[in-house]
NUDRENRO-575631 format. One record per residue (C-alpha): x, y, z. Coordinates in Angstrom, 1 decimal, always signed. Last residue first. Layout:
NUDRENRO-575631
<x = X, y = Y, z = Z>
...
***
This chain:
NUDRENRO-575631
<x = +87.4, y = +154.2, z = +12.7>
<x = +86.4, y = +150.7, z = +12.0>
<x = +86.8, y = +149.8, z = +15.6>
<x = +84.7, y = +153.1, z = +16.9>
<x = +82.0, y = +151.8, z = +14.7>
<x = +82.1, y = +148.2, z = +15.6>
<x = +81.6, y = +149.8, z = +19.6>
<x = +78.6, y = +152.0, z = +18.7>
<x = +77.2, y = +149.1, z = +16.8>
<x = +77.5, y = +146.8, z = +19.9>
<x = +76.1, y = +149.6, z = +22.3>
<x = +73.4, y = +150.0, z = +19.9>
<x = +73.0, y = +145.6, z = +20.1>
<x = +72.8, y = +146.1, z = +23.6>
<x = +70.3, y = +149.0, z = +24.5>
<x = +67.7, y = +147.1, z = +21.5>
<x = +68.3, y = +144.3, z = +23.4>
<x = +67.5, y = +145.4, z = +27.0>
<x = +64.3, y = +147.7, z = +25.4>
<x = +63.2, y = +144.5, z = +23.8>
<x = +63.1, y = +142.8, z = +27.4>
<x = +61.7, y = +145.7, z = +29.1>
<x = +58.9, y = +145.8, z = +27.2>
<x = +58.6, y = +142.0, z = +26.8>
<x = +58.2, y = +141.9, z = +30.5>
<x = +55.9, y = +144.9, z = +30.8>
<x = +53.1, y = +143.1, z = +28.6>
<x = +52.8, y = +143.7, z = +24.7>
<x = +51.7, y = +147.1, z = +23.6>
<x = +53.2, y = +149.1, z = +21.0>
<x = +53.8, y = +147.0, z = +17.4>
<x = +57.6, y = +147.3, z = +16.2>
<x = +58.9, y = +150.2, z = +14.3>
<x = +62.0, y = +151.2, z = +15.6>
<x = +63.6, y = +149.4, z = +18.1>
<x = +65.5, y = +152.2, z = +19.6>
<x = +63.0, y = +155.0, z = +19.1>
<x = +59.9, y = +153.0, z = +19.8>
<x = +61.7, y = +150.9, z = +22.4>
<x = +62.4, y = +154.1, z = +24.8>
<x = +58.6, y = +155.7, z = +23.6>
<x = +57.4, y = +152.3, z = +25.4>
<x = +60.1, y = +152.8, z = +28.2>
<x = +58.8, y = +155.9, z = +28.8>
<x = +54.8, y = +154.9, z = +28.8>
<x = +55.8, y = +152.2, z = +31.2>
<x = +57.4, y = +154.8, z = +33.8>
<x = +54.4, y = +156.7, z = +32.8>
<x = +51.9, y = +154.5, z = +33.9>
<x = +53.8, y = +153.0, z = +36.7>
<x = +53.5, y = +156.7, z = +38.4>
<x = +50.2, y = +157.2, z = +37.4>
<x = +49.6, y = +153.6, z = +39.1>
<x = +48.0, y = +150.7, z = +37.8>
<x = +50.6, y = +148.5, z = +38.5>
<x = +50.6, y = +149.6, z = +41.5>
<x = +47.6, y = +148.6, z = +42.4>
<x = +48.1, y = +145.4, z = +40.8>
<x = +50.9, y = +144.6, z = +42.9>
<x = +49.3, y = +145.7, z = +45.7>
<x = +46.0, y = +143.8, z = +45.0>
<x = +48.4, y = +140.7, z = +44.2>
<x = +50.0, y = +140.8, z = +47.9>
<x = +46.9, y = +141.4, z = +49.6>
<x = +45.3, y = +138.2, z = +48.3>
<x = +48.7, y = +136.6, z = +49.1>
<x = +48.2, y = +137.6, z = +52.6>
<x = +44.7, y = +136.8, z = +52.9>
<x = +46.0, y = +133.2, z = +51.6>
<x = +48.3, y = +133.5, z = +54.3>
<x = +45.6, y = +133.8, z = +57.0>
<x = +43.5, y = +131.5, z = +55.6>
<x = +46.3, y = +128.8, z = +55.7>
<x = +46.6, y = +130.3, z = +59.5>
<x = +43.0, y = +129.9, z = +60.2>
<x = +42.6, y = +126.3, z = +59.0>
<x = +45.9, y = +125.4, z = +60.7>
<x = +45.0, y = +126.6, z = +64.3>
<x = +41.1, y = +125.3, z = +63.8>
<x = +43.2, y = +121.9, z = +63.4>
<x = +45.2, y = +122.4, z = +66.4>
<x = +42.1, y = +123.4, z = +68.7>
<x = +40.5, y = +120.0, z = +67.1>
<x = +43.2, y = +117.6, z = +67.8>
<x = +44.0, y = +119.9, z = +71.1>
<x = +40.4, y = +118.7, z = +72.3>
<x = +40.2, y = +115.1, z = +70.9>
<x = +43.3, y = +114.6, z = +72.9>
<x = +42.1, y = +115.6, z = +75.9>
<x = +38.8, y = +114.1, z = +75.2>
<x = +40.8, y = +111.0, z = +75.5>
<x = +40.0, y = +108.4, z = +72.4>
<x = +43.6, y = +109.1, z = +70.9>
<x = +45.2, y = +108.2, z = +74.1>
<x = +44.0, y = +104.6, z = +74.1>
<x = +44.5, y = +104.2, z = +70.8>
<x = +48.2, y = +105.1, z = +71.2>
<x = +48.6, y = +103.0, z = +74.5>
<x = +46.6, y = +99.9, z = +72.1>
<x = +49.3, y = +100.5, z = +69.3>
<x = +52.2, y = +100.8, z = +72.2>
<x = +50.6, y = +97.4, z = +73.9>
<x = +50.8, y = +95.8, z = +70.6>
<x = +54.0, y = +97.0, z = +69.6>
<x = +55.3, y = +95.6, z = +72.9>
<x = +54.0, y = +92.5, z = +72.3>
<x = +55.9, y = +91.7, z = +69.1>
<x = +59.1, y = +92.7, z = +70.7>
<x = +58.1, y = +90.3, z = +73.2>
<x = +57.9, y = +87.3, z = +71.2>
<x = +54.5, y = +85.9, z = +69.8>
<x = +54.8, y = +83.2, z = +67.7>
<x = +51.1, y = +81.7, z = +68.4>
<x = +52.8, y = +78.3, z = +69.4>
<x = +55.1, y = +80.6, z = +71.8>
<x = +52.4, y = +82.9, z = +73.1>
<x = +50.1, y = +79.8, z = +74.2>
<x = +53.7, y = +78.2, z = +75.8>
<x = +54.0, y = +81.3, z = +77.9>
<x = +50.1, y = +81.6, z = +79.0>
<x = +50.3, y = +78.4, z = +80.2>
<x = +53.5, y = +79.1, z = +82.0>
<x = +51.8, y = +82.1, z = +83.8>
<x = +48.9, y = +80.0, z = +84.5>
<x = +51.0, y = +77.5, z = +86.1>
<x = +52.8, y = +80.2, z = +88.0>
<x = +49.4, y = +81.7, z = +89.1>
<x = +48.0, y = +78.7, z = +90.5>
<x = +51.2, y = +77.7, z = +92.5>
<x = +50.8, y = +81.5, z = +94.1>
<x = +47.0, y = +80.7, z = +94.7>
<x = +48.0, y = +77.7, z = +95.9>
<x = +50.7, y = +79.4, z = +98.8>
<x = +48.3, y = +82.2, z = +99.4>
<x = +45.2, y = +79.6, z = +100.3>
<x = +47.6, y = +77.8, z = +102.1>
<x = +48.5, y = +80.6, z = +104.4>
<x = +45.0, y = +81.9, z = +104.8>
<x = +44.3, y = +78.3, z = +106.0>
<x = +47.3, y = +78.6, z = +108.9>
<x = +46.4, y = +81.7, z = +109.6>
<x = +43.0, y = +80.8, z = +110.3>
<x = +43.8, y = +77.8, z = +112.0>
<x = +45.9, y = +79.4, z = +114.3>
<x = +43.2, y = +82.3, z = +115.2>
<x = +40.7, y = +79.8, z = +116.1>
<x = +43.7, y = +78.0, z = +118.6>
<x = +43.9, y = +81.5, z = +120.1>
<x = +40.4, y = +82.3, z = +120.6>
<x = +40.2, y = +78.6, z = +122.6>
<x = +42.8, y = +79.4, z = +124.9>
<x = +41.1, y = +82.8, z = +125.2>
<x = +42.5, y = +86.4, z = +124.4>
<x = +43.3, y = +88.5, z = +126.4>
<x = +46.4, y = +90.1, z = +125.6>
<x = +49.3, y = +89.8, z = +128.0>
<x = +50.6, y = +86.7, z = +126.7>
<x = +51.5, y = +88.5, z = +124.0>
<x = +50.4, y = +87.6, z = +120.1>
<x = +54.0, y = +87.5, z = +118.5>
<x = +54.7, y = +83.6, z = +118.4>
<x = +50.5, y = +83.2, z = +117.4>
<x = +51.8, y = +84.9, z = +114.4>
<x = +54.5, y = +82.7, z = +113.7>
<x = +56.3, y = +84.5, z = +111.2>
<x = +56.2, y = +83.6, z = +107.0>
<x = +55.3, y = +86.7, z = +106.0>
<x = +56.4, y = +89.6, z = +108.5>
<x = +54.3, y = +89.6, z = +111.9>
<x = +52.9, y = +93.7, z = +113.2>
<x = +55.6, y = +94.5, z = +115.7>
<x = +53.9, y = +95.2, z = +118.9>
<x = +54.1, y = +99.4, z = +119.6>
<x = +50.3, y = +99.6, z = +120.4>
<x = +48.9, y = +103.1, z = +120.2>
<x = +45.7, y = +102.0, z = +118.6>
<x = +44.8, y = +99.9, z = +121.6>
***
């Protein structure tokens, strides 16, 4: 039965060679069986005959089209790609990246948000308050009579100037001297 150790016939074997004389299997049994094999022998040996020809039809067809194989493989790596982009596993992470990206540009706009608040809160400040009021008084006396006001930059800016050019006229005084 199942246990059998009879070789099973490689392609191209007799078949009937390997069937033992031990089985029991009629005269007439065995003849059937021989024309079987022999017809499923054909029928692989055209369809292998049928295949090449179609293979060299389908050769020729690609060569009056001009398609060469490095042609071909972008086509199958185009229709690989499509194929993967309409996966719900690729949908999925398409979608869990782009919620990612939405909620970390949110995240550093809340941070630049932040950013400015603190800025203006200190800005607003006692402390800033009278650290600008200082270098107001600063430019008034150095300066001299220029408008107040103005933002912090030009504040500071003046007050840099005036700071230099009375350095400057410290140092031509000490040379005429």
């Amino acid at each position: 039965g199942l246990l059998r150790s009879d070789s099973i016939p490689e392609v191209g074997e007799d078949a009937a060679a390997t069937v033992s004389m031990a089985e029991t299997l009629s005269e007439e049994e065995q003849d059937e069986l021989r024309k079987e094999l022999a017809k499923v022998e054909e029928e692989i040996q055209t369809l292998s005959q049928v295949l090449a020809a179609k293979e060299k039809h389908l050769a020729e067809i690609k060569r009056k089209l001009g398609i060469n194989s490095l042609q071909e493989l972008r086509q199958n790596i185009t229709k690989s790609w499509q194929d993967v982009t309409s996966t719900t596993a690729y949908k999925r992470t398409s979608e869990t990246l782009s919620q990612a990206g939405q909620k970390a540009s949110a995240a550093f706009s809340s941070v630049g948000s932040v950013i400015t608040k603190k800025f203006e809160d200190v800005r607003n400040s006692p402390t800033f308050k009278s650290f600008e009021e200082k270098v107001e008084n600063f430019k008034s006396k150095v300066g001299g009579s220029k408008p107040a006001g103005g933002d912090f930059g030009e504040v500071l800016n003046s007050a840099a100037n005036a700071s230099a050019t009375e350095t400057i006229a410290e140092q031509t005084e000490e040379e005429t001297h």
